[in-house]
N, C-alpha and C positions, 0 to 999 in steps of 0.2 A: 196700301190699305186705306182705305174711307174717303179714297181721293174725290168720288162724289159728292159727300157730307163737304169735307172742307174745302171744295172751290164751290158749293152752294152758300157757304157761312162767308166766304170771304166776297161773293159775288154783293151779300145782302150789304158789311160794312163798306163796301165800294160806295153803293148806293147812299148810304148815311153821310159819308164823306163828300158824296158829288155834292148833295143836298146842301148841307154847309158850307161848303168850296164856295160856292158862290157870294156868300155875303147875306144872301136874303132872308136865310131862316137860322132861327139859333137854335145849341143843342136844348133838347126837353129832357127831364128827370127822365122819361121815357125810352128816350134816343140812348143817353147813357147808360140806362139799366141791359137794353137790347143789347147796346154795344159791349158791354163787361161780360154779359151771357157769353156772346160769341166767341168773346175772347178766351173766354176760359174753356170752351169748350175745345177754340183750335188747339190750346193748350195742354190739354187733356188727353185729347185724339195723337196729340204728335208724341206725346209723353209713351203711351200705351203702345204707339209704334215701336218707338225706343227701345221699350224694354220687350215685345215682344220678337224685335230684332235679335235682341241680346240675351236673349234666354236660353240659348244653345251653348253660351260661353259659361254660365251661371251652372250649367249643369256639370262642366266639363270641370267645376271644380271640389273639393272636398277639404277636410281636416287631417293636420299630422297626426298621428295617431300620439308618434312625441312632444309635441312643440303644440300641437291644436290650433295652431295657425289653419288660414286657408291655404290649399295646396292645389296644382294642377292636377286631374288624377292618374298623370302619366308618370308624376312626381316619384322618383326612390328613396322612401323613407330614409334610408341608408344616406342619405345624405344629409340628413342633419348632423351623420356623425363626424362627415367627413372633412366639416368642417374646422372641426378642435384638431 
């Protein structure tokens, strides 16, 4: 998901990077504001993968009804007893 977006943000700090690589120009207030934007952004983007990845497992769980813990919801209440 937005694998367009983030090989376009990472294409752009390549270019920031080449641009400095060399020696001949230094970062501007500019360069690193640009660059923290991107940053956060890929950060963001990869984040929201994560959790949109994992949102199927998020559901898959619930509360004891006893204990109010989180529980699988495949979970047998019954087993919180069956442990004493």
């Amino acid at each position: 998901m937005f694998e367009g977006i983030c090989e376009a943000i990472t294409r752009e700090m390549e270019m920031i990077d080449e641009k400095l690589a060399t020696g001949k120009a230094q970062m501007s207030s500019q360069d690193l504001d640009h660059v923290d934007k991107m940053a956060h952004a890929l950060k963001s983007l990869k984040a929201y993968e994560a959790m949109v990845g994992h949102s199927e497992d998020s559901y898959a769980r619930g509360r004891s009804r006893t204990t109010g813990r989180y529980i699988s919801r495949d979970y047998d209440s019954r087993d919180d007893y069956r442990r004493y």
